[in-house]
C-alpha positions as CSV (number, residue, x, y, z in Angstrom):
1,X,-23.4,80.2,-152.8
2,X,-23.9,76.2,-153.4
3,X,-24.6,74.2,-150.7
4,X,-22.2,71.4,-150.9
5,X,-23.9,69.0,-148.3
6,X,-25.3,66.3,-149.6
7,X,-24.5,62.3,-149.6
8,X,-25.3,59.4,-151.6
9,X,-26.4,55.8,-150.2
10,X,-25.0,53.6,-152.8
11,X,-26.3,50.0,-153.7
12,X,-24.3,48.9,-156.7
13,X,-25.3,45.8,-158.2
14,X,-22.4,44.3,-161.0
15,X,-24.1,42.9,-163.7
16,X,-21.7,42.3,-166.7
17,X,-17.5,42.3,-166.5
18,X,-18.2,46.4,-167.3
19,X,-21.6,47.0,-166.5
20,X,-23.4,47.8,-163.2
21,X,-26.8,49.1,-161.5
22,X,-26.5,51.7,-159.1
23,X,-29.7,51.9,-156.8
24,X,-29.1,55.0,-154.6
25,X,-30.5,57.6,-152.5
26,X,-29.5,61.3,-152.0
27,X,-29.9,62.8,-149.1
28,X,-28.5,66.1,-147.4
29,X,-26.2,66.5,-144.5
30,X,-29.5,66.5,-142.3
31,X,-30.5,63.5,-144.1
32,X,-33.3,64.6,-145.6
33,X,-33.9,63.7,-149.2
34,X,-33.1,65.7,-152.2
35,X,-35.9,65.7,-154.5
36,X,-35.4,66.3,-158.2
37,X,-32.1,66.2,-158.7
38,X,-30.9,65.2,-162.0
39,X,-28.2,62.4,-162.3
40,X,-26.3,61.5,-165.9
41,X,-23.4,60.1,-167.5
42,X,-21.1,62.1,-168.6
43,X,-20.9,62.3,-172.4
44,X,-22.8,60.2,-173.0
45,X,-24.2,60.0,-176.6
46,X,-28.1,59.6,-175.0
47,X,-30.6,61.5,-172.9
48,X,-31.6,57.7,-172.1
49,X,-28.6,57.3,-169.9
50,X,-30.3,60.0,-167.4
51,X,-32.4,59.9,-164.9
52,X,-34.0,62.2,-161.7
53,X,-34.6,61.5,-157.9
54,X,-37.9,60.6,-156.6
55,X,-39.5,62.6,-153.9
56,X,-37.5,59.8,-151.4
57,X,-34.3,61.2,-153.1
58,X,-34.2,57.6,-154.8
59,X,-32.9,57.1,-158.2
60,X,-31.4,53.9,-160.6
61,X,-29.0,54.4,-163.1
62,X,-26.9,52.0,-165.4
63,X,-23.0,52.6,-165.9
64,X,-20.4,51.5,-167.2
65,X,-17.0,50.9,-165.5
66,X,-15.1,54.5,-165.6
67,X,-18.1,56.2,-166.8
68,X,-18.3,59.9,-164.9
69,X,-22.0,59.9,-163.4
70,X,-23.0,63.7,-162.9
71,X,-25.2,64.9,-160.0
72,X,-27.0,67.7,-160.6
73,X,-29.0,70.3,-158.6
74,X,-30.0,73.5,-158.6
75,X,-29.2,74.7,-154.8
76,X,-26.1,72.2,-154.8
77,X,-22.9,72.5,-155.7
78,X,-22.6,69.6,-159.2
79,X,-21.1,66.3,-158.2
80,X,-18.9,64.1,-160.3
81,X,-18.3,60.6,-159.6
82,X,-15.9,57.7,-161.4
83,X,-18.0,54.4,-161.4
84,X,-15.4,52.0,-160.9
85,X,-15.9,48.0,-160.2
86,X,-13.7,46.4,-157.9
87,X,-13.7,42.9,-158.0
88,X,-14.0,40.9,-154.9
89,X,-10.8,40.0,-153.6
């Protein structure tokens, strides 16, 4: 059975009208971090476009706006997530 416990700490920095940095951390429901987890964009036409968390459970990845980012670990259930920008109102 997949554990399904586990939260991301999201620091998303907007760089172009459709492009952003997301600086994160993942981290269980105890808090502790998740170490080698492997986060992706969905479809997308590179292995570049992927990258893995740090012992901290840190990781940096660029997206698009509606790109799918994929979170991926072996003793978690997989995670899908929309990027979407929202401008400031």
């Amino acid at each position: 059975m997949f554990n399904k416990n586990f939260f991301l700490l999201l620091i998303i920095v907007p760089l172009l009208s459709n492009e952003l940095i997301i600086n994160s951390t993942l981290v269980d429901i105890n808090q502790n971090p998740i170490y080698n987890a492997n986060i992706f964009i969905e479809n997308a036409s590179s292995l570049k476009n992927g990258t893995s968390t740090t012992e901290l459970g840190e990781f940096t990845i660029r997206a698009s706006n509606n790109d799918v980012i994929v979170i991926s670990h072996i003793a978690y259930e997989t995670l899908f997530i929309k990027a979407n920008i929202i401008p400031p109102e």
